[in-house]
Each structure stands twice: as structure tokens, then as C-alpha cells.
Backbone as CSV, one residue per row, in Angstrom:
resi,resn,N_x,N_y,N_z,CA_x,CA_y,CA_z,C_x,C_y,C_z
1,UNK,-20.657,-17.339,-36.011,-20.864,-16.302,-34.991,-21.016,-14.951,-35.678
2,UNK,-22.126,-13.922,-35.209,-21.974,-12.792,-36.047,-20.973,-11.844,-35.438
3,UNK,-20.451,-11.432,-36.453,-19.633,-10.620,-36.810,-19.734,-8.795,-35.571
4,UNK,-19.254,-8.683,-35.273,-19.433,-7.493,-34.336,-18.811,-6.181,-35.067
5,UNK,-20.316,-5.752,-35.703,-19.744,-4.034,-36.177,-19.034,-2.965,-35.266
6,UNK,-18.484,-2.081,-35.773,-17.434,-1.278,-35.160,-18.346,-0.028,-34.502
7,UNK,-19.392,0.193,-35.210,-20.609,0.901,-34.116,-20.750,0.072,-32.991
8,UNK,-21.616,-1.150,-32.746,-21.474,-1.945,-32.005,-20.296,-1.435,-30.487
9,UNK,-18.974,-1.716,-31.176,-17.770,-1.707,-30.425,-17.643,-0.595,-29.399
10,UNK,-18.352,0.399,-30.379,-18.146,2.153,-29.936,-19.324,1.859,-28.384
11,UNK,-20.373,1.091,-29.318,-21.892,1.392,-27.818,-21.319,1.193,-27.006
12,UNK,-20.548,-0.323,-27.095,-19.850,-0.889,-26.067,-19.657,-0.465,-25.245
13,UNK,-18.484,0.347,-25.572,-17.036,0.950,-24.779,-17.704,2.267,-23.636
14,UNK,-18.992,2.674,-24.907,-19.300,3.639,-23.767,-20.574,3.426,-22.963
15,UNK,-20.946,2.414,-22.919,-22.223,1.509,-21.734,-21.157,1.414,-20.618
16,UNK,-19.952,0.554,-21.325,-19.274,0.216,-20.343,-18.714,0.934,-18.988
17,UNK,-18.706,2.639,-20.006,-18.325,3.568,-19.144,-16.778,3.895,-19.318
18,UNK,-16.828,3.576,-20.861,-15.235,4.062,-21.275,-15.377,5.052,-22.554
19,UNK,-14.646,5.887,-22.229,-14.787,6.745,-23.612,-13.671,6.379,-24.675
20,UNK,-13.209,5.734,-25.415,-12.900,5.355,-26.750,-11.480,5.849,-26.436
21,UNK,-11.016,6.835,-26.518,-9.501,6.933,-26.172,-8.785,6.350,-25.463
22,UNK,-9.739,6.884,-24.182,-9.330,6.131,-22.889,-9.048,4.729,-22.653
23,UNK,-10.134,3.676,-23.061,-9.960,2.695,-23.482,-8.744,2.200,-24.653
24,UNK,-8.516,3.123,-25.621,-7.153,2.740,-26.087,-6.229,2.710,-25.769
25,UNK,-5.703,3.914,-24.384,-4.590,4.546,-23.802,-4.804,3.177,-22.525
26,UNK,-5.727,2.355,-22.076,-6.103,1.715,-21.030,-5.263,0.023,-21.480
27,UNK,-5.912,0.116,-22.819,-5.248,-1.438,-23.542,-4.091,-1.030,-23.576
28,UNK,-3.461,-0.035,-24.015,-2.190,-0.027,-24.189,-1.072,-0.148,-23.443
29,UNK,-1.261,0.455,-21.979,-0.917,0.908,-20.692,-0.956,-0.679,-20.305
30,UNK,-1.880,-1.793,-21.195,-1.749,-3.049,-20.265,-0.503,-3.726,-20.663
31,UNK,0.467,-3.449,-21.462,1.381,-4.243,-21.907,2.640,-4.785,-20.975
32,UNK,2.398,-4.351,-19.702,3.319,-5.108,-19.151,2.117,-6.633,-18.331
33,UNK,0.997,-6.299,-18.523,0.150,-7.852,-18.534,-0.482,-8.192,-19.610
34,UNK,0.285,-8.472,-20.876,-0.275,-9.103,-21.638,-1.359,-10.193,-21.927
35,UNK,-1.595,-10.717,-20.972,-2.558,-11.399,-20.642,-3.880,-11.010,-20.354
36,UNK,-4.254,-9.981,-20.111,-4.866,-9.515,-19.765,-5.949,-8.111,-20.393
37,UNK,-5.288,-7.648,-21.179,-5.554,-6.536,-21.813,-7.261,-7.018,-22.505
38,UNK,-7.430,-8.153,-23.418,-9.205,-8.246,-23.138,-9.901,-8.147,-22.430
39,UNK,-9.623,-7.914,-20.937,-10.571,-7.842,-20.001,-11.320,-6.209,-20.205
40,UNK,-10.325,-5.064,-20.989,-11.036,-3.946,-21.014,-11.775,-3.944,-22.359
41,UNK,-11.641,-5.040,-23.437,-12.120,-4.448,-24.587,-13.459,-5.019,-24.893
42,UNK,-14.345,-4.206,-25.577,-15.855,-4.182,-25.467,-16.246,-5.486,-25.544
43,UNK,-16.119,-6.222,-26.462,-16.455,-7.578,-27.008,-16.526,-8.343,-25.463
44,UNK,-15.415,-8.431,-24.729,-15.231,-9.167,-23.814,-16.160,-8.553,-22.826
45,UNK,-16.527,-7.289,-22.338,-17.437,-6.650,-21.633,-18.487,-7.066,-21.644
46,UNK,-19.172,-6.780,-22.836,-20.367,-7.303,-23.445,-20.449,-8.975,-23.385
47,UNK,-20.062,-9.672,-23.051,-20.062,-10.897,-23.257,-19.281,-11.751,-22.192
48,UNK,-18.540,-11.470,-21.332,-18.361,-11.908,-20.084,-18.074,-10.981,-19.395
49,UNK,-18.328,-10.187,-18.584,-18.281,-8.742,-18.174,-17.373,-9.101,-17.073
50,UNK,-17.134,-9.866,-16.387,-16.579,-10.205,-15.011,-15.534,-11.025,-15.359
51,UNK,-15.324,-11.413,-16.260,-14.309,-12.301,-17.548,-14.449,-13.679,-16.084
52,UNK,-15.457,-14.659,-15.770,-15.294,-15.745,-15.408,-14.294,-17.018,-16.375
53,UNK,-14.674,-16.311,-17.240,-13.751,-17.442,-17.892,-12.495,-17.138,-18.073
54,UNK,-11.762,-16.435,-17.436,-10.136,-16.216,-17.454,-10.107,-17.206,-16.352
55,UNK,-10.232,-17.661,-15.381,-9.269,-18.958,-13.883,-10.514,-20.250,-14.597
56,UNK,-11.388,-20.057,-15.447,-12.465,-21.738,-15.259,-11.477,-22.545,-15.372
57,UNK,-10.821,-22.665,-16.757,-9.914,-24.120,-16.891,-8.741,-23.846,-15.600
58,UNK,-8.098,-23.627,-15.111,-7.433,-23.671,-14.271,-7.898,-23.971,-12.987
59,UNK,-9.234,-23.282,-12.573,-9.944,-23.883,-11.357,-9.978,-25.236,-11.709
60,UNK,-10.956,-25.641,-12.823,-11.181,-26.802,-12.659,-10.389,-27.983,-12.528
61,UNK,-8.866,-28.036,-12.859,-8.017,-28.780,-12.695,-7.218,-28.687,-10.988
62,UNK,-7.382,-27.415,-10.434,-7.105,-27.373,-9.329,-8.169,-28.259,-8.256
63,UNK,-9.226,-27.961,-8.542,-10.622,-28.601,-7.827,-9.891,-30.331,-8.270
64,UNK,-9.780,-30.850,-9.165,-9.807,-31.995,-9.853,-8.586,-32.774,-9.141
65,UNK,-7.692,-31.995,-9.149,-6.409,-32.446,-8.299,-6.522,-32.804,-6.926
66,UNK,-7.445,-31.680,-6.144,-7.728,-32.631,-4.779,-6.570,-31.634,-4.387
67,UNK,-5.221,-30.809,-5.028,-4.860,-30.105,-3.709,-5.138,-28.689,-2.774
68,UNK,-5.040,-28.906,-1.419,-5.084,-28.252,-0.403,-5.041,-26.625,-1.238
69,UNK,-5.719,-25.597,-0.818,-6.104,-24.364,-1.419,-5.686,-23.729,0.319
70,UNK,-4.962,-22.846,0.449,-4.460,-22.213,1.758,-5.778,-20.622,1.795
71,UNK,-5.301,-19.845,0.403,-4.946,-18.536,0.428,-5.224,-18.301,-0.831
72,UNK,-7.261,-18.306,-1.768,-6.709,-17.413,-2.736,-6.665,-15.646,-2.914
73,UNK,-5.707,-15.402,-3.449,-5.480,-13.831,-3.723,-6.310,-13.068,-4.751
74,UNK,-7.655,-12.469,-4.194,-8.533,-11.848,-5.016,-8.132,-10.346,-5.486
75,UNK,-8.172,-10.330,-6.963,-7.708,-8.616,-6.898,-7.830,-8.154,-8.570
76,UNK,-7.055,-7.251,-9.074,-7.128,-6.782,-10.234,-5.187,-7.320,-10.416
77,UNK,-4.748,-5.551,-11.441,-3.493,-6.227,-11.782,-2.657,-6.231,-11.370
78,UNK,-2.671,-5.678,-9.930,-1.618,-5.566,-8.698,-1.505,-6.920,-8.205
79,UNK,-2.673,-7.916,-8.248,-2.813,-9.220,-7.739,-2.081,-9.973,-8.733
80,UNK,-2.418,-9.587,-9.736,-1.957,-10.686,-10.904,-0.659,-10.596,-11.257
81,UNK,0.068,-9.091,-11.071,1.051,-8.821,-11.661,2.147,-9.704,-10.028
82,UNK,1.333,-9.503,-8.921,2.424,-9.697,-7.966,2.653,-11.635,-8.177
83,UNK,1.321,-12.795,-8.898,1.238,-13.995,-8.484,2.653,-14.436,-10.166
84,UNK,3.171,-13.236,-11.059,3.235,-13.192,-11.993,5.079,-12.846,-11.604
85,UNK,5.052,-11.947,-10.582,6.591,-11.766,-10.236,7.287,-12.880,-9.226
86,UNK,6.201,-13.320,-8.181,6.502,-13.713,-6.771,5.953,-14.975,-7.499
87,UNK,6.253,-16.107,-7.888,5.698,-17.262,-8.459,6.426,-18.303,-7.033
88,UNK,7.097,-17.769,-6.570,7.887,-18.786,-5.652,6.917,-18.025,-4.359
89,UNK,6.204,-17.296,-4.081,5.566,-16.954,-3.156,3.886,-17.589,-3.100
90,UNK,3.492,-17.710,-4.598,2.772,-18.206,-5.682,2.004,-19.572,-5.284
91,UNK,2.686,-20.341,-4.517,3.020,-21.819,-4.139,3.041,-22.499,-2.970
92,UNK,2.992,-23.482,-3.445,2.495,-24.243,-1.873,0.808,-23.935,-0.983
93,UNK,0.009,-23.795,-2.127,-1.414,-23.445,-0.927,-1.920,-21.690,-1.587
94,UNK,-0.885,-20.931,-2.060,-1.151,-19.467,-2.259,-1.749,-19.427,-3.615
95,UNK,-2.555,-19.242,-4.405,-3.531,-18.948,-5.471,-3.948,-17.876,-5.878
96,UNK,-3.100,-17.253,-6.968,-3.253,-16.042,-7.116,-4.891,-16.005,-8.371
97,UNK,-5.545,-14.826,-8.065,-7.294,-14.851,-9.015,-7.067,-13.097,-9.131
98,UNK,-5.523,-12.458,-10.234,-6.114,-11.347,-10.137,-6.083,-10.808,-11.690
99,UNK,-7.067,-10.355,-11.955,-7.180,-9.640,-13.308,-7.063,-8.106,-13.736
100,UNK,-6.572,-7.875,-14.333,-6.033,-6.419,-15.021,-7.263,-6.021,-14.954
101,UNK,-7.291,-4.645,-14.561,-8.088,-3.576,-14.733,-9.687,-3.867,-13.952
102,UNK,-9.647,-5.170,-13.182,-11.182,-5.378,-12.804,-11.397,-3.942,-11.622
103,UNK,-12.803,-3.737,-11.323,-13.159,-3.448,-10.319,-14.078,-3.772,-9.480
104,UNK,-14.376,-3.363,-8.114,-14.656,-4.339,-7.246,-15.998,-4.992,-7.659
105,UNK,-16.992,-4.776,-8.641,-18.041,-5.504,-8.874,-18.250,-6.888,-9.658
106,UNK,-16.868,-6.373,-10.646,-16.385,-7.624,-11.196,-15.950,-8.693,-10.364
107,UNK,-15.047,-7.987,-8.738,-14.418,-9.178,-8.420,-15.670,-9.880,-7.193
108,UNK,-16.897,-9.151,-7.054,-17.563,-9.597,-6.199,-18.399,-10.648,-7.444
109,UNK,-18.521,-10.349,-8.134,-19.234,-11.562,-9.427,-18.542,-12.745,-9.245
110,UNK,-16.884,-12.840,-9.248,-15.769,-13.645,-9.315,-16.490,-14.697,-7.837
111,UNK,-16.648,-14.002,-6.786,-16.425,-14.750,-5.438,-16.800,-16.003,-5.529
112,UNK,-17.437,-16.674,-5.881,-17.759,-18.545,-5.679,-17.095,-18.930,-6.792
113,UNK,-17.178,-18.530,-7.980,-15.954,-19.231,-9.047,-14.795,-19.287,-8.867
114,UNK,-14.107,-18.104,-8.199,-12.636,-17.919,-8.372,-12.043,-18.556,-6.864
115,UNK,-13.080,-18.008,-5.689,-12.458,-17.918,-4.179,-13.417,-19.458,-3.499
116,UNK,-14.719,-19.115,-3.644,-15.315,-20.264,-2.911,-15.539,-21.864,-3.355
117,UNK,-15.378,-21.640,-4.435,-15.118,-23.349,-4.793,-13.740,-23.435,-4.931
118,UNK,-12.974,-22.911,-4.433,-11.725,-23.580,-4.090,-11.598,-23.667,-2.336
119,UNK,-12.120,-23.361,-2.039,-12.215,-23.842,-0.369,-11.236,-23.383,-0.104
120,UNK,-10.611,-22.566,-0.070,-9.310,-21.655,0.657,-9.792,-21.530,2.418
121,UNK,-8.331,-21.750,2.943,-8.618,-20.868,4.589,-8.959,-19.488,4.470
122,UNK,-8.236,-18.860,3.636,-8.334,-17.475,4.037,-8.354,-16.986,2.444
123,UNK,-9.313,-15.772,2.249,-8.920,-14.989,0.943,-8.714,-13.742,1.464
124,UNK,-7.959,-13.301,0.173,-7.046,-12.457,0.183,-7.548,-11.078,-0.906
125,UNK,-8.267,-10.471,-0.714,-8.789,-9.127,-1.287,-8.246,-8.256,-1.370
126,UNK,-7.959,-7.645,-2.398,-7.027,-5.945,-2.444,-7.743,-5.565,-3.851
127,UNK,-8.260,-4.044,-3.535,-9.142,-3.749,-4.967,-9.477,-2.582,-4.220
128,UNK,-9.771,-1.626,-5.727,-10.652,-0.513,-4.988,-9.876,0.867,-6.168
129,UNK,-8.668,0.809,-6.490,-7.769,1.770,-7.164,-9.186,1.732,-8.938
130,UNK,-9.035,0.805,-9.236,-10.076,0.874,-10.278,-11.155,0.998,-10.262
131,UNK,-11.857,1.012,-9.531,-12.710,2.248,-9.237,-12.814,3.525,-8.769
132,UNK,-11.708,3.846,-8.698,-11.968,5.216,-8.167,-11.191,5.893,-9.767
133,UNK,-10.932,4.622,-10.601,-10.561,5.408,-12.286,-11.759,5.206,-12.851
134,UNK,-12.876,4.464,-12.212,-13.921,4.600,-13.042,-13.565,3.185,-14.384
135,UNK,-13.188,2.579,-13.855,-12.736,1.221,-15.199,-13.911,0.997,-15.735
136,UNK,-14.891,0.624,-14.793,-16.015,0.076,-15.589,-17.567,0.692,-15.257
137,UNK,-17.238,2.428,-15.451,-18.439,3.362,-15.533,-18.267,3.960,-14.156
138,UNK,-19.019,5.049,-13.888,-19.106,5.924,-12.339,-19.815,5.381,-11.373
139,UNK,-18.054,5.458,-10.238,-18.885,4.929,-9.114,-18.934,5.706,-7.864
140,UNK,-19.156,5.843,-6.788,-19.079,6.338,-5.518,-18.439,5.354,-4.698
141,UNK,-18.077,5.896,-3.692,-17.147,5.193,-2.690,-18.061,4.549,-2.373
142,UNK,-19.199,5.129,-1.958,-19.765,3.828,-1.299,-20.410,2.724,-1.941
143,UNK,-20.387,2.666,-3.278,-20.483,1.265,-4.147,-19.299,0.088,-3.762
144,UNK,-18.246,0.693,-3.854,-16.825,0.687,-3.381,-17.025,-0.545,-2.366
145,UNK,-17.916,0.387,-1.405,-17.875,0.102,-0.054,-18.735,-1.474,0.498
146,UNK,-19.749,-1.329,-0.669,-20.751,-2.095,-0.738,-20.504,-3.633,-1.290
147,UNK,-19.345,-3.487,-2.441,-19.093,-4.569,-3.176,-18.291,-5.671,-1.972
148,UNK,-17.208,-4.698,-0.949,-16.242,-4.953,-0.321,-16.921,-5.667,0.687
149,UNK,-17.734,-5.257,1.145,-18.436,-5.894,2.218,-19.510,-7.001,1.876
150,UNK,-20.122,-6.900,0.474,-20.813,-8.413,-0.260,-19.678,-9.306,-0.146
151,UNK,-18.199,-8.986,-0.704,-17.528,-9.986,-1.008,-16.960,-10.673,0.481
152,UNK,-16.739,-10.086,1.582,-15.947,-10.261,3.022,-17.851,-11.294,3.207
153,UNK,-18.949,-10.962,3.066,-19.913,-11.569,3.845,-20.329,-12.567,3.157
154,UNK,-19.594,-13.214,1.726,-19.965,-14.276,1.474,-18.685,-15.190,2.267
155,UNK,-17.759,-14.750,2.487,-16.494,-15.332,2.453,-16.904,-16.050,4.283
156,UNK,-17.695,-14.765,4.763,-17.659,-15.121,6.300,-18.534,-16.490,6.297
157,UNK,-19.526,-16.580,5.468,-21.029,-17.045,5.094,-20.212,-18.836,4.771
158,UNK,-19.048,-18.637,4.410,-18.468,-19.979,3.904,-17.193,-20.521,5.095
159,UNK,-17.237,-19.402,6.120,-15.853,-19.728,7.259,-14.804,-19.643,6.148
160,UNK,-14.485,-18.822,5.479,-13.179,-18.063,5.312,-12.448,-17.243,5.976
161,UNK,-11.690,-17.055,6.141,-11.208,-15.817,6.892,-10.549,-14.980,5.799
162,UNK,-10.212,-13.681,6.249,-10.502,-12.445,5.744,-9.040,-11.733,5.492
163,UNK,-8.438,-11.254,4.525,-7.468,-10.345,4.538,-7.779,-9.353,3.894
164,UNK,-7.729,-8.119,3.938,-8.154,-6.585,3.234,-6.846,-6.256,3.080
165,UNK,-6.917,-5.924,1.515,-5.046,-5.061,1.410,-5.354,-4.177,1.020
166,UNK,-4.865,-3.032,1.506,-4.279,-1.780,0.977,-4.162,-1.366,-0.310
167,UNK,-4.456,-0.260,-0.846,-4.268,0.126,-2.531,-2.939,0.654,-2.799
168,UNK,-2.450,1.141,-3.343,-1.179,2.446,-3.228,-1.927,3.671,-3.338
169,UNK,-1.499,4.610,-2.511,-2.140,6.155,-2.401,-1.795,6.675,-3.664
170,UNK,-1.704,6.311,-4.894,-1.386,7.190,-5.930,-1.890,8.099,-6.354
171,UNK,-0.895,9.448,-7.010,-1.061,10.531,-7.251,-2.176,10.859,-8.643
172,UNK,-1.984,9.808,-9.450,-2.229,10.171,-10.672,-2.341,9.098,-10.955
173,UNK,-2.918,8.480,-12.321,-3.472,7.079,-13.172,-3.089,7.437,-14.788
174,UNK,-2.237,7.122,-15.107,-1.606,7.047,-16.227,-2.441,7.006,-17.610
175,UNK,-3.690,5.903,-17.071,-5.027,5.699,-18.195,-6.290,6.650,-17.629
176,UNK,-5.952,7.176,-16.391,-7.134,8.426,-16.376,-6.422,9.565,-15.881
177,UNK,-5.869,10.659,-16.898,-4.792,11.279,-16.420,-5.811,12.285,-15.789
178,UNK,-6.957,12.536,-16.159,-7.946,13.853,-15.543,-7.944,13.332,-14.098
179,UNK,-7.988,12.088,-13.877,-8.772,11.878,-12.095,-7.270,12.181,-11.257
180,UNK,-7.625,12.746,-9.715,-6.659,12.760,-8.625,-6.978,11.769,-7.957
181,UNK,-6.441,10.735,-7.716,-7.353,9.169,-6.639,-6.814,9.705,-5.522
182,UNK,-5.690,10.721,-5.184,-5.146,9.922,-4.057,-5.848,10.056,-2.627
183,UNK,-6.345,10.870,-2.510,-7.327,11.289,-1.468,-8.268,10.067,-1.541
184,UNK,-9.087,10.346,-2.754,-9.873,8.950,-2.783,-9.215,7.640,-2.058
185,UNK,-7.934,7.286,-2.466,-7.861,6.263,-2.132,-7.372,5.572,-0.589
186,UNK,-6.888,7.058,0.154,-6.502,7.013,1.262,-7.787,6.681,2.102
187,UNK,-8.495,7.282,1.240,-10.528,7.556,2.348,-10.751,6.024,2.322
188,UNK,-10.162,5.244,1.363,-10.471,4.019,0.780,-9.893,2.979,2.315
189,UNK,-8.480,3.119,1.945,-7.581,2.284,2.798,-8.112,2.498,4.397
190,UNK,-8.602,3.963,5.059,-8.935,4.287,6.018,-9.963,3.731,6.317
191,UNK,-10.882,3.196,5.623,-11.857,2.563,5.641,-12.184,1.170,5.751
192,UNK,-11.341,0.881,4.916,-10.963,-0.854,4.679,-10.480,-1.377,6.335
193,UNK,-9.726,-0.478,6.736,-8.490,-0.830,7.832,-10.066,-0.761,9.231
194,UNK,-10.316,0.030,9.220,-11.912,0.201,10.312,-12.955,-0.924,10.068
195,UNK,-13.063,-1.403,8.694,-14.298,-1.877,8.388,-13.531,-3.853,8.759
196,UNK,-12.157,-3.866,8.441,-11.436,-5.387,8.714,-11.499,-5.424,10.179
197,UNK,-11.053,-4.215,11.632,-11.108,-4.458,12.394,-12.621,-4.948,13.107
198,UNK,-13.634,-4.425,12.527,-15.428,-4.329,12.883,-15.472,-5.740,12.451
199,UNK,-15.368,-6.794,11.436,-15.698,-7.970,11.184,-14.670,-9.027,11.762
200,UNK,-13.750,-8.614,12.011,-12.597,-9.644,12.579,-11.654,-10.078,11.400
201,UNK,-11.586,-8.998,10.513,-10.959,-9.135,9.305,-9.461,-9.006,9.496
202,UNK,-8.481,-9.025,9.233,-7.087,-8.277,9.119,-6.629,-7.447,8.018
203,UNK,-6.245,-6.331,8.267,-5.691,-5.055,7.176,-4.358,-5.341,6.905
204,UNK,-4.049,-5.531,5.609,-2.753,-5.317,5.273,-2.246,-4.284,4.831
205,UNK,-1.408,-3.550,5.607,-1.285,-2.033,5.065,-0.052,-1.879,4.520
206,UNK,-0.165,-2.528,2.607,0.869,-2.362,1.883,0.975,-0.766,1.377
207,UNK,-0.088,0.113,1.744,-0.012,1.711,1.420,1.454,2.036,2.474
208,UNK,1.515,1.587,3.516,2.156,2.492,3.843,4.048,1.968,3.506
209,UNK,4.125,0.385,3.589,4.954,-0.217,2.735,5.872,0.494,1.546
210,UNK,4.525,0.889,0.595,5.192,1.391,-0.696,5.060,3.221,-0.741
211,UNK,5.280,3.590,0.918,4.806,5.378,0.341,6.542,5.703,1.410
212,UNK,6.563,7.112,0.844,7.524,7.776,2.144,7.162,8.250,3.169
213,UNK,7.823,9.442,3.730,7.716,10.087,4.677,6.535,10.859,4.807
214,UNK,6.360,11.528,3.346,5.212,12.485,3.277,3.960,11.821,2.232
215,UNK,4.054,10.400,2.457,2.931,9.628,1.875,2.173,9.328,0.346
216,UNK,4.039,9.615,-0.020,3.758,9.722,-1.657,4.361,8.017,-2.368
217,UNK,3.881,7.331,-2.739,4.569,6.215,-3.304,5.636,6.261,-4.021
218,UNK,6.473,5.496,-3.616,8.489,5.441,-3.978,8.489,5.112,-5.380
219,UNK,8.317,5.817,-6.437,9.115,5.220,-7.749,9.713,3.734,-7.686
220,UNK,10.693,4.014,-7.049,11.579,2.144,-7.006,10.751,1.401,-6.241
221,UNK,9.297,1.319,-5.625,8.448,0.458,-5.380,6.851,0.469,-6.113
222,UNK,7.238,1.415,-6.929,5.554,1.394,-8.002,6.281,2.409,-9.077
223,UNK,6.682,2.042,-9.886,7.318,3.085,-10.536,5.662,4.318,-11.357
224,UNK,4.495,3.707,-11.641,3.615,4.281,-11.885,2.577,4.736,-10.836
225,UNK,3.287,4.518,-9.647,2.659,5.252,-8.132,0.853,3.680,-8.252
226,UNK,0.992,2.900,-9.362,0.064,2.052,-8.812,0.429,0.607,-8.739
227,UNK,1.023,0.263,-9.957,1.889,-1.447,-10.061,3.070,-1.354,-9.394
228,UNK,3.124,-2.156,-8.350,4.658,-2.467,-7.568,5.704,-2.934,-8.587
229,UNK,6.893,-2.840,-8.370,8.152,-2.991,-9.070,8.293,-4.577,-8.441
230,UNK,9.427,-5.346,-8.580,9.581,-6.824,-8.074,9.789,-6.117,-6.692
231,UNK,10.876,-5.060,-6.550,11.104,-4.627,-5.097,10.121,-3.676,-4.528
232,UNK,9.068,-3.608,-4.738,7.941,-3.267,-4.512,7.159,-4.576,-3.633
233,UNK,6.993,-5.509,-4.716,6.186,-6.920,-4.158,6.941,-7.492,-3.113
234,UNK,8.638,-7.857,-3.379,9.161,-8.149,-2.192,8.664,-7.603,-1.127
235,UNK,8.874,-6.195,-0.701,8.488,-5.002,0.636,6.631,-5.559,0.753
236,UNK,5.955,-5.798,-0.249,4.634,-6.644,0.142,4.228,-7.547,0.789
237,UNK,5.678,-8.625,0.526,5.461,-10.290,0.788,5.478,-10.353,2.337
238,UNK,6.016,-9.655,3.030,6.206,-9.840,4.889,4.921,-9.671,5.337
239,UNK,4.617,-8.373,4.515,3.063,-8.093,4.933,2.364,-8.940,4.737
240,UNK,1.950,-9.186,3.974,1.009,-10.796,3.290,1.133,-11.519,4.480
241,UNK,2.740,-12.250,4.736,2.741,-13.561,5.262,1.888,-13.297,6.657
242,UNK,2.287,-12.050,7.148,1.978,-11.692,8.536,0.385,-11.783,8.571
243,UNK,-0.085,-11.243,7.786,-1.429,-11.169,7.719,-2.454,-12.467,8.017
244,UNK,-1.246,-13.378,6.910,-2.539,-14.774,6.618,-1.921,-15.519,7.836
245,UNK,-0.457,-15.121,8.840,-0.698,-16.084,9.707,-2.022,-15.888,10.586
């Protein structure tokens, strides 16, 4: 295999729409999902951009097994980190498909590998915070908007049914300390919650779950105002259940 020069690495990072620091401060910031942290680095960009091959071997043994698929959970590392705390929530039918740092174009690439050949009743979507950091180059809300609604109209297209979750309104992004999301992301959730009622979707509104009084996210439920704490995901799980009944 040839060898990948460190120019190379640099084009990468910034096609990708990462500027070289950022991307270091981004891998680094992934260490509480170790698993995950290739999904931002160039090589892997360049060469599976949507990282399909993080769930193949695991789909395929799930498909192979023949069991019942309820609920899979489409998302980035809020998804992954929660199928990663809540493993007993994890189970019985629930299928967690979420990867660090994706954003929503990646996870609309994902939809028939990860969600539709597993024949789930219902998927479970929450995304949108990484893009508005710009993970993988500049976007507008309404790309945002666009991916969200490809991914809900293949799902309808297959008789899935629909769950939209909520982002956390966070103040600040630890790996993009220049951006303010939180506005962004409220315009986001406000949207999601209008656009689930218009299709017959259901909103899960874990924003308001993990915020206070004056709509700022609780430390002891996201300590980085974006990854939930375990008692974060707990205060999630009611919501969830309610949703997918």
C-alpha cells in the first residue's frame, strides 16, 4: 500500500475542512471515545469519509443472527457515548450506530448500511451539534436541514418510524473554541421539533432535559455543555423510552 506523505495528510485535513490544530485539539478532545478518534483523521476521511466500515462486521453478524432489530440509534458521539454508558438500555431490540464527531452528511451516507438493512421499527436520529462546529467543512443550517429530512424520507420510504432528538443548547465547543452554537443550535432543535410534528415524526426534547431554568446545560448532566455525564443519559433514557413507545 503506498505510503501516505505528510503533505498529503495536511491537503487532507484541509479539503476536509479542518485546519491542522483544530483537528489535533479535535483527536485529542476524543479520548473519552477511544474508539473513535479515526473517524476525524485525514487518512480515514480520504478513504472512507462516512467511516461505513466502523458497524459492517457487526451489522453483518446481527443481519446473520436473524435477531429482531426494535430501534436503531443514529447519531455521532452523544449516540455512541450514551449505547457505551447505558449498555443495559443498549439491549433487547435497541442498536446503538453512533460515531464520534460525524455530521449529518456522514450519517445520511450511513442510512441503508447502518439503519435500513437492519429493518428496525423505528430509528432513532439525534445530530446536528457537529455541524454547526463545522466537523467536516462549512455548512449552513439549511444543509443541516436537508440531510435531516433525506435521512427521515428514506426511513419513511422503508415504513420506519421516526424519532428526532434534541442536541444540547451548548455554549461553547471545546474543539471549536471560536464558534458560539448555542443559538445555532436552539434554531436547530426548534426546527427539528416543527419539522417531526409536519411528517408524523416524534421530538425528543433531551435539550430541555439537560438545560436549567435560564436554558444553559447543567455541568452534572454534560459536563462539556455537549457529552451527557451517565446522569445526564439516565435524565435521557425516559425520554427515549417515551418517544419509541
Amino acid at each position: 500500500m503506498k505510503q501516505v506523505s505528510r503533505r498529503s495528510l495536511i491537503a487532507g485535513s484541509v479539503a476536509a475542512g479542518f485546519a491542522l490544530p483544530s483537528l489535533a485539539r479535535a483527536i485529542e478532545g476524543c479520548g473519552e471515545q477511544p474508539n473513535t478518534a479515526p473517524a476525524l483523521q485525514p487518512p480515514l476521511l480520504l478513504t472512507d469519509w462516512a467511516w461505513l466500515g466502523r458497524y459492517r462486521e457487526e451489522n453483518a453478524k446481527l443481519i446473520a443472527s436473524g435477531a429482531k432489530v426494535d430501534v436503531v440509534f443514529l447519531g455521532d458521539s452523544i449516540t455512541e457515548g450514551w449505547a457505551r454508558t447505558d449498555p443495559g438500555f443498549f439491549a433487547k431490540g435497541n442498536v446503538g450506530r453512533g460515531i464520534s464527531a460525524q455530521t449529518t452528511p456522514q450519517l445520511l451516507v450511513r442510512m441503508h448500511a447502518d439503519v435500513i438493512a437492519l429493518k428496525p421499527r423505528v430509528v432513532h436520529i439525534m445530530a446536528g451539534t457537529n455541524d454547526i462546529a463545522h466537523n467536516t467543512g462549512p455548512m449552513t443550517p439549511e444543509d443541516s436541514k436537508n440531510n435531516v429530512m433525506g435521512m427521515c424520507e428514506i426511513a419513511r420510504a422503508h415504513k420506519i418510524r421516526i424519532v428526532l432528538g434534541a442536541v444540547p443548547p451548548a455554549s461553547k465547543y471545546w474543539w471549536r473554541p471560536e464558534v458560539q452554537p448555542k443559538a445555532a443550535a436552539i434554531a436547530m432543535n426548534e426546527w427539528l421539533r416543527g419539522y417531526a410534528k409536519e411528517i408524523g415524526a416524534v421530538y425528543a426534547d433531551y435539550a430541555a432535559a439537560l438545560t436549567d431554568a435560564k436554558g444553559n446545560v447543567k455541568p452534572s448532566l454534560a459536563k462539556d455543555e455537549v457529552h451527557p455525564t451517565p446522569e445526564g443519559y439516565a435524565a435521557m433514557r425516559p425520554i427515549a423510552e417515551a418517544a419509541i413507545r
